[in-house]
Structure formats: C-alpha cells, structure tokens
Backbone as CSV, one residue per row, in Angstrom:
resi,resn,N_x,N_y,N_z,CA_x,CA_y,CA_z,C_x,C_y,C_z
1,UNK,0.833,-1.174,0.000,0.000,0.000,0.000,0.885,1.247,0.000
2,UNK,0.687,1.943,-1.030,1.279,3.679,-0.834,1.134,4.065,-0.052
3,UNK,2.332,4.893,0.815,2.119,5.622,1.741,1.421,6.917,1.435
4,UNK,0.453,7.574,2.075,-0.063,9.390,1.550,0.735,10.137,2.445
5,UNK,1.400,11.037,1.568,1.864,11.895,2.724,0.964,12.926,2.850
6,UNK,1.628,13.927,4.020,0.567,14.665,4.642,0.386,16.357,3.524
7,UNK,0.053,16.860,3.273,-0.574,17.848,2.624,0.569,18.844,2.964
8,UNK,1.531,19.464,2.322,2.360,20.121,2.291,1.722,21.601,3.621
9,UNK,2.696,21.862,3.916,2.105,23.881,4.463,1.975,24.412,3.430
10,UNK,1.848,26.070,3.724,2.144,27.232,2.858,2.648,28.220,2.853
11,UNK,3.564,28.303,2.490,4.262,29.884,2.951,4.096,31.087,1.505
12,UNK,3.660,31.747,2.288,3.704,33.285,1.351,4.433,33.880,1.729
13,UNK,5.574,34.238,0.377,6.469,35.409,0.429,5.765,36.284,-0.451
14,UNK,6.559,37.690,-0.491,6.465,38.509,-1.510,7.190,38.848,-2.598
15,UNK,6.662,38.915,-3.629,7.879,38.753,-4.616,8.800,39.964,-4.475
16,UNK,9.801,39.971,-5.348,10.269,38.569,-5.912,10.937,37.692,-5.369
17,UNK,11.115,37.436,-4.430,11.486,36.410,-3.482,10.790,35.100,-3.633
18,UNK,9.491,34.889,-3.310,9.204,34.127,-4.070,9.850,33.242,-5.492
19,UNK,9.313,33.595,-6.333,9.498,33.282,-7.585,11.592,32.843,-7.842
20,UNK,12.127,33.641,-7.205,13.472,33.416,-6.774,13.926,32.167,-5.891
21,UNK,12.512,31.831,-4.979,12.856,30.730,-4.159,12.167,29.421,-4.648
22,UNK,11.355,29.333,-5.747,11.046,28.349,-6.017,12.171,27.576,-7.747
23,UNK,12.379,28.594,-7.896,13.669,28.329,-8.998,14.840,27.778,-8.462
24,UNK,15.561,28.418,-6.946,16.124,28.040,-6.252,17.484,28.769,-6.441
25,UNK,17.160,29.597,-7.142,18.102,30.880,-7.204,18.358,31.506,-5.195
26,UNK,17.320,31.187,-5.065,17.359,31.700,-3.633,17.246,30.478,-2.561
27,UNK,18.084,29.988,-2.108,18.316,28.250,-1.188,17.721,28.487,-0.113
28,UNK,17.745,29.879,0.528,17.693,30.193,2.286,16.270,30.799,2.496
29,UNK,15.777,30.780,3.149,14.565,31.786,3.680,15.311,32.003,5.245
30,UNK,15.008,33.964,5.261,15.172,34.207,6.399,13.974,34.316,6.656
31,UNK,14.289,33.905,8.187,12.624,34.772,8.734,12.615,34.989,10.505
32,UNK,11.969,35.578,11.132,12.438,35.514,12.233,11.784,34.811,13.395
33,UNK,11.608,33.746,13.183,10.960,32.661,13.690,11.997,31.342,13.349
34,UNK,11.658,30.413,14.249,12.144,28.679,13.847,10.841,28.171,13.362
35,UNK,10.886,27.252,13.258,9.981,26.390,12.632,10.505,24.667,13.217
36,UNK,9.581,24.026,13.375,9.795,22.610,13.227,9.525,21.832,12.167
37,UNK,8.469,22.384,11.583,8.326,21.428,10.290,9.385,20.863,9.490
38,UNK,9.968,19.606,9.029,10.696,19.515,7.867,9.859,18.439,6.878
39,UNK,10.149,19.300,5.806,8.727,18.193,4.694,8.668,19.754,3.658
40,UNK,7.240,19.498,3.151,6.761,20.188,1.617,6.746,21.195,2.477
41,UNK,6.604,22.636,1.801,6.198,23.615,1.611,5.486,24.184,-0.036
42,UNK,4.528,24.804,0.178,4.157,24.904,-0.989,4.205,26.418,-1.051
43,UNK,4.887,27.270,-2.464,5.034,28.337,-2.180,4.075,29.132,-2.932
44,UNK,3.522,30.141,-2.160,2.654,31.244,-2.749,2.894,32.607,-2.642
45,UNK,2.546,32.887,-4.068,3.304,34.277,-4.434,2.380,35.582,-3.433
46,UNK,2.252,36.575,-2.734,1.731,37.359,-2.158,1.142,38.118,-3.490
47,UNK,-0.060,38.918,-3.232,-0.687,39.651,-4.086,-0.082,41.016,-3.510
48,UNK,0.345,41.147,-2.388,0.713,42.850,-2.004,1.879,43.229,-3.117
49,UNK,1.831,44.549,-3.173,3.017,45.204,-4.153,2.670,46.429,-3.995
50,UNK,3.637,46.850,-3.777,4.115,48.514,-2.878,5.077,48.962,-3.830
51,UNK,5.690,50.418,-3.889,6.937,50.816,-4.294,8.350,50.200,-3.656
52,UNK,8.373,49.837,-2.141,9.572,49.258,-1.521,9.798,47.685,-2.252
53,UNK,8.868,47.268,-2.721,8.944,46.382,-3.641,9.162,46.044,-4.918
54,UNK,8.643,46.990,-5.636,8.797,47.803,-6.704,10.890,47.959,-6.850
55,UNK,10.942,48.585,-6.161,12.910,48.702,-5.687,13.608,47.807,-5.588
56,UNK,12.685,46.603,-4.937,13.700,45.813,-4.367,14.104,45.460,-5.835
57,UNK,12.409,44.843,-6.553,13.145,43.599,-7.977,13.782,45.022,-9.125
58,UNK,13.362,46.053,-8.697,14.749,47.023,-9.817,16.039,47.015,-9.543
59,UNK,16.530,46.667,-8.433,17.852,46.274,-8.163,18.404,45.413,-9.010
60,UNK,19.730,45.879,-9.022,20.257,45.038,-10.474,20.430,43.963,-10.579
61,UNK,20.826,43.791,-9.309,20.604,41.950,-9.100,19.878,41.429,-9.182
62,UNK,18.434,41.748,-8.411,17.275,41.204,-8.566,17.071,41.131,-9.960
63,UNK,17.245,42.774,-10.853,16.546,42.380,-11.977,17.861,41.424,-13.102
64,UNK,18.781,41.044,-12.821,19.955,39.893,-13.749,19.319,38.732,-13.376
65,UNK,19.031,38.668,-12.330,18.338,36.928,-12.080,16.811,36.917,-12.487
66,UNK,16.259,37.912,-12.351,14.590,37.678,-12.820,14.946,37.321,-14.357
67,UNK,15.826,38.037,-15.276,16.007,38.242,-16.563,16.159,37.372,-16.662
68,UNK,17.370,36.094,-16.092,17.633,35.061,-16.282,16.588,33.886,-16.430
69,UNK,15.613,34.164,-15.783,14.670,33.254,-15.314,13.165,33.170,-16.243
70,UNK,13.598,34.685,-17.431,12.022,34.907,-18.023,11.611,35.908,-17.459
71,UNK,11.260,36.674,-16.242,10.933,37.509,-16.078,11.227,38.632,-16.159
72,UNK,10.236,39.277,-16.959,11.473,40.372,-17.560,10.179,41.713,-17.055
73,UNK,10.777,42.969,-16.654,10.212,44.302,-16.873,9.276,44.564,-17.595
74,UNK,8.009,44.847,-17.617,7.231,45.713,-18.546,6.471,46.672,-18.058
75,UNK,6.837,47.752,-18.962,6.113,49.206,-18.362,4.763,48.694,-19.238
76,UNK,3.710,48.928,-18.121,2.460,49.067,-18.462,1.714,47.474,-17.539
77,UNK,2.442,46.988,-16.883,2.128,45.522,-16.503,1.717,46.414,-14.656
78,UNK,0.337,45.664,-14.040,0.710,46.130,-12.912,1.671,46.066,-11.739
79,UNK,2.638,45.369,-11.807,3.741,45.529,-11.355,4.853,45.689,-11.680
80,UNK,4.966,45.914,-13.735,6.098,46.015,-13.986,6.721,44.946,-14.560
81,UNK,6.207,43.912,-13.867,6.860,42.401,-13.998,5.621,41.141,-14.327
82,UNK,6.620,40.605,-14.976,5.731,39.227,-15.472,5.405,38.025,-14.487
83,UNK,5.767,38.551,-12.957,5.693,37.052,-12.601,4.190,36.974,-11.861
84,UNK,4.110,35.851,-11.396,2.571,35.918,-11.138,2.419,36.283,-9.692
85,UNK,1.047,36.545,-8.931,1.279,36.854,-7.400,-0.085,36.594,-7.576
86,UNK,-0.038,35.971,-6.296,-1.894,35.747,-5.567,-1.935,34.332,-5.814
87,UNK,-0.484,33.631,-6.382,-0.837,32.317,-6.942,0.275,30.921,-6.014
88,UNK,-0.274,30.107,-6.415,0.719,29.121,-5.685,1.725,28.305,-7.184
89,UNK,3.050,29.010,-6.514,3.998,28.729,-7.821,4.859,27.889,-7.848
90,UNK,5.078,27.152,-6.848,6.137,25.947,-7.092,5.894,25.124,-5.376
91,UNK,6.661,25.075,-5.164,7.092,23.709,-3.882,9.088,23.636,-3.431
92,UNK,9.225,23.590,-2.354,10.518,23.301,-1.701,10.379,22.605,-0.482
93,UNK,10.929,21.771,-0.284,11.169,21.123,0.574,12.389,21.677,1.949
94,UNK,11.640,21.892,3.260,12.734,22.328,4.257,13.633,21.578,4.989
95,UNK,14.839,21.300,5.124,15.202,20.505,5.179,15.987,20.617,6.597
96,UNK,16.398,21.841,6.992,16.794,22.489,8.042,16.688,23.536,8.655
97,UNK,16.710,23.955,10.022,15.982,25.622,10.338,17.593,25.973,11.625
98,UNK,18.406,27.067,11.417,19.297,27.810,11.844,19.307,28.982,12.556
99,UNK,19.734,29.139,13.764,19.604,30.704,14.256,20.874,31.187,13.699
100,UNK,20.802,32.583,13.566,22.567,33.440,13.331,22.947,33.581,14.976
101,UNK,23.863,32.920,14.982,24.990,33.462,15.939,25.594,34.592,15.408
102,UNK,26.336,34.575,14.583,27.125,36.538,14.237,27.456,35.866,12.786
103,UNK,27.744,36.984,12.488,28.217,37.214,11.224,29.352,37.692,11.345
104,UNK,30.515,37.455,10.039,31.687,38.131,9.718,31.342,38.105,7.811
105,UNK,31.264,39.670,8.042,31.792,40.084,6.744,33.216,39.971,6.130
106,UNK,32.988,39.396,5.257,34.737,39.653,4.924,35.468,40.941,4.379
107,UNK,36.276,40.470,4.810,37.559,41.841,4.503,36.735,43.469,5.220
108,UNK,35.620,42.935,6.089,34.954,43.663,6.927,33.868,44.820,6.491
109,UNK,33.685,44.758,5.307,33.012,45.744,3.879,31.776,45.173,4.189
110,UNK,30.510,45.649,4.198,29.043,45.186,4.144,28.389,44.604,3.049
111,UNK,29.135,44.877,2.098,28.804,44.987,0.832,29.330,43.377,0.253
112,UNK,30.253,42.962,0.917,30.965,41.478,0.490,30.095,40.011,1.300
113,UNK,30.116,39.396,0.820,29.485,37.822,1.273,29.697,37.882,2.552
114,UNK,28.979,37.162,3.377,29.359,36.712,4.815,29.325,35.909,5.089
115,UNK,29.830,35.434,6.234,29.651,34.079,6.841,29.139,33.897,8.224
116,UNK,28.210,33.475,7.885,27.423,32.801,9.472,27.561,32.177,10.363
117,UNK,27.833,32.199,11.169,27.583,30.919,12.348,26.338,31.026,12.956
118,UNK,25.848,29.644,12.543,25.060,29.777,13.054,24.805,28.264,13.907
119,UNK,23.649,28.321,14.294,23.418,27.242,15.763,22.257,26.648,15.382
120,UNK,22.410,25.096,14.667,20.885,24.508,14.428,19.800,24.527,15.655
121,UNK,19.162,24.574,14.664,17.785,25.122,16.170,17.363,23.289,15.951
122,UNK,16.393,23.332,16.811,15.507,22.059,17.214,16.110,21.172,17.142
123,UNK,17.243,20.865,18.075,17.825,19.634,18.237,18.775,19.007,17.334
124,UNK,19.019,19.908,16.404,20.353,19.432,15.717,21.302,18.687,15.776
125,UNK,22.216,17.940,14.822,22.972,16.916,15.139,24.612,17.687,15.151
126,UNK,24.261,19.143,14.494,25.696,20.059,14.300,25.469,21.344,15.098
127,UNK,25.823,21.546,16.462,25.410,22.579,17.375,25.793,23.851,16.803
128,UNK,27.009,23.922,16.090,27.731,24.967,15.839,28.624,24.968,14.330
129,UNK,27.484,24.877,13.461,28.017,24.506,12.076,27.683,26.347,11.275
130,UNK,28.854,26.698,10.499,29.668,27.098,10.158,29.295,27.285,8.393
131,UNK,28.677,28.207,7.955,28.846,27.827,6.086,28.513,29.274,5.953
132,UNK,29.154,29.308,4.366,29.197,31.324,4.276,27.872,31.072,3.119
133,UNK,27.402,32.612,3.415,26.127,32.600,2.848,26.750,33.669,1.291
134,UNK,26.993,33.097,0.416,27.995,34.261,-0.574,26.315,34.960,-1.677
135,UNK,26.931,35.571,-2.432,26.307,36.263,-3.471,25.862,35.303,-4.850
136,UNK,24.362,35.291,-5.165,23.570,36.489,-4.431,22.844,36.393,-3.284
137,UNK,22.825,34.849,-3.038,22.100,34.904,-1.447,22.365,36.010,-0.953
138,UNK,23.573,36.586,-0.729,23.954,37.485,0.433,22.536,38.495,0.581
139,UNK,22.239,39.053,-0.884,21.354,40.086,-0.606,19.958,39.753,-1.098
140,UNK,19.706,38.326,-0.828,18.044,37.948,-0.653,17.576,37.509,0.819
141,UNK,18.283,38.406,1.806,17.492,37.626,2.991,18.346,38.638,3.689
142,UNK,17.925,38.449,5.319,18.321,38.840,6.430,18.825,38.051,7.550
143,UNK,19.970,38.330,7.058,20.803,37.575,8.268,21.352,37.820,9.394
144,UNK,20.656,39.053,10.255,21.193,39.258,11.698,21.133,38.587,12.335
145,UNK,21.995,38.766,13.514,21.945,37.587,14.477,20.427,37.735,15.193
146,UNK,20.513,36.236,15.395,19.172,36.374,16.042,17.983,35.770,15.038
147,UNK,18.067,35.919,14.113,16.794,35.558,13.039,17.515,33.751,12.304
148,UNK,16.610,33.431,11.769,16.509,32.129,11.404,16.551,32.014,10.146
149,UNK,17.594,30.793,9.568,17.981,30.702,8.181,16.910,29.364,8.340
150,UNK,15.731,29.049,7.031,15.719,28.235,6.586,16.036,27.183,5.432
151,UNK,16.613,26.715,5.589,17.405,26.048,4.211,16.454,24.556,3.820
152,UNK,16.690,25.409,2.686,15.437,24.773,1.363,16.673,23.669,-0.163
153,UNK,15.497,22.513,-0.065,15.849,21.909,-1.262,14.716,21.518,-2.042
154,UNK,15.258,21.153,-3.250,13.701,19.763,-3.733,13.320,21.350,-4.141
155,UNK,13.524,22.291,-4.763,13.277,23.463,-5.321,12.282,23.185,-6.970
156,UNK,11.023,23.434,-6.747,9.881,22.783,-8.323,9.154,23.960,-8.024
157,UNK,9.025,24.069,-9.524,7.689,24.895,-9.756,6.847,24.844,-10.594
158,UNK,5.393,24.625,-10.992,4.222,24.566,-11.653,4.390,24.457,-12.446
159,UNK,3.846,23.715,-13.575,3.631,24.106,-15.080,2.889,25.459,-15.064
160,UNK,1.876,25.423,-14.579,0.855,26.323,-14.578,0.813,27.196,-13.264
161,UNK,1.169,28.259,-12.836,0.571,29.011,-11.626,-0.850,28.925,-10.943
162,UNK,-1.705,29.106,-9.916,-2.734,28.462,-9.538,-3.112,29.384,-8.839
163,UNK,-4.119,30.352,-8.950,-4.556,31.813,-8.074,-5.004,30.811,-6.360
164,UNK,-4.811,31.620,-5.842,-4.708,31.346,-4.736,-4.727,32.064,-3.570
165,UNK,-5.767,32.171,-2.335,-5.889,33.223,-1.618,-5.236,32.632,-0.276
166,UNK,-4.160,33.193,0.256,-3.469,33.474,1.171,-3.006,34.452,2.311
167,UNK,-2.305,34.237,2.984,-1.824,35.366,4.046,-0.444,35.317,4.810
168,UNK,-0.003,36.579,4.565,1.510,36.647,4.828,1.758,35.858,5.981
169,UNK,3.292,35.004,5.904,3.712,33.804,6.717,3.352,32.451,6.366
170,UNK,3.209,31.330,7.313,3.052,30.033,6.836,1.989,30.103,7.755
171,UNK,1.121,28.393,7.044,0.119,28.148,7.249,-0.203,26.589,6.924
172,UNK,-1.298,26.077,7.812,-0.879,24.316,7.844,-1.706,24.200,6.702
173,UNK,-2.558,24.516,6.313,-3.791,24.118,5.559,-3.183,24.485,3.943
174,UNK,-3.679,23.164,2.774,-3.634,23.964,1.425,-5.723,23.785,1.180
175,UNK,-5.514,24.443,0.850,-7.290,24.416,-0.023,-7.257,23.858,-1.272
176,UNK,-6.989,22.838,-1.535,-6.815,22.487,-3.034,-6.325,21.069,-3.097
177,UNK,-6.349,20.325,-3.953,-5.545,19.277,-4.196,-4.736,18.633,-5.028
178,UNK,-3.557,18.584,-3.722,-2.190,18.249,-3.992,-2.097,17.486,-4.823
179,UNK,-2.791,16.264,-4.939,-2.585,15.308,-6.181,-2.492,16.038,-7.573
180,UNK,-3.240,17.120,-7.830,-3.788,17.541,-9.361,-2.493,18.612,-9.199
181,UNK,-2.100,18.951,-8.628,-0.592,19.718,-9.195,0.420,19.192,-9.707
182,UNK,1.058,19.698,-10.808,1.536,19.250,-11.903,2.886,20.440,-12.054
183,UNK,3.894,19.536,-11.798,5.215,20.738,-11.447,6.299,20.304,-12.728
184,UNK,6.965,20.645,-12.991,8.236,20.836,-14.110,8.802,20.171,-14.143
C-alpha cells in the first residue's frame, strides 16, 4: 500500500522572493521565527506590491536573475513584472531551520558575502556549524543575528501558476488538491 503523505504547508512570500525561491536561485529563507516542520512547503506568491517592492526587484541583481529566469520588466504591466502573485507557484522542501549566531563580513566591507555561524535550532545533530552565505544569497534575505535561516531543497515549480488566496507567513492548511498539481 502507498504511503499518503501529509498535505504540504504554505508559505507566502512577496515577490520577488518568491518566484526566486522556487527556482532556487534563492536556497535560504530568512525569517524571524524557527519552525519545526521539515517536509513540503508549498510556495505562494503574495498579491501585495508597494513601491519598496517595486525597488527591491529594480535592483540590479534582482533584476539579472529575474532576466535570467524569463521575467522580464514591462512598463504598463501592474507591477512592472511578469511574474505571477496571488498564486501558488512551485514547492521546496525544508530541510533544516538555523539561528545566526554573528556574522563576519569579509575583509569587513558590508557589501561582500558573509559568513554565518550559526546554531541549528531544534535539536540538531551540528550545534555549531559554520557555512558562508555568498552572493547572491547574500542580498536575498536577512541575516542578523538572532533571526533564522531556513534552508530549502527539492526546489519545483508549476507548469501552470494556480490563483490562490493566502496570508503573509506560513500556514498548515492547502485548499486544493495536492494530487492535481503538476510541477516541471
């Protein structure tokens, strides 16, 4: 008999973060919480979009990797951008959850990669494991001490995007079914 597994969560980011984390351009989610869950996540794009958002994906980085990815700029689009929001766009799997102990920038510049120490949360088998978070991670997340790296694999996303009504953060419930999603 097949085992069923259990119905993935949901986490809503805002783009482009999102859409960055289900490609897997983006490995880490900060956030400032732990989590216990390890298993599916199913990711959904936020419908909010502001100007501070607006900035973030005009950043050049943001916008070299959206470019990379298909998503490209258009004046006259309501956000500018082609990617979708309000929808559930791919799936990652969490595989581990990290507090920051400190950071060292290198060569001490803000602007250069860092490296974390950080301290697996929930019982970890590596108390005090050690890995640099380089570019472009560096500048898709927040890594002060104190806040929580989640590290993501098993990075899929939709054939099709799937509108979807949500709310900022995670959430146990999907409204829909998992079987009929159909990923890349």
């Amino acid at each position: 008999m097949k085992e069923i597994e259990p119905t993935p969560k949901v986490l809503t980011l805002w783009q482009p973060w999102a859409t960055l984390l289900v490609h897997g351009v983006k490995e880490y989610e900060s956030r400032p919480a732990p989590t216990r869950h390890r298993g599916k996540y199913l990711i959904h794009s936020a419908k909010t979009w502001n100007r501070k958002l607006y900035d973030v994906a005009m950043s050049q980085l943001f916008l070299t990797e959206l470019d990379k990815l298909g998503y490209f700029f258009r004046a006259g689009q309501t956000t500018g951008f082609t990617f979708p929001m309000g929808h559930i766009i791919g799936e990652v799997e969490m595989e581990a959850c990290y507090q920051v102990d400190h950071i060292t920038y290198k060569g001490g510049i803000k602007t250069q990669p860092i490296q974390a120490t950080c301290v697996l949360d929930m019982g970890g088998k590596n108390p005090n494991e050690v890995f640099t978070i380089d570019k472009p991670e560096f500048y898709f997340g927040d890594y002060r001490p104190g806040r929580y790296v989640w590290v993501m694999k098993n990075h899929r996303i939709l054939e099709e995007p799937i509108p979807y009504v949500g709310r900022q953060g995670y959430y146990n419930e999907f409204k829909g079914n998992y079987e009929e999603l159909k990923f890349k």
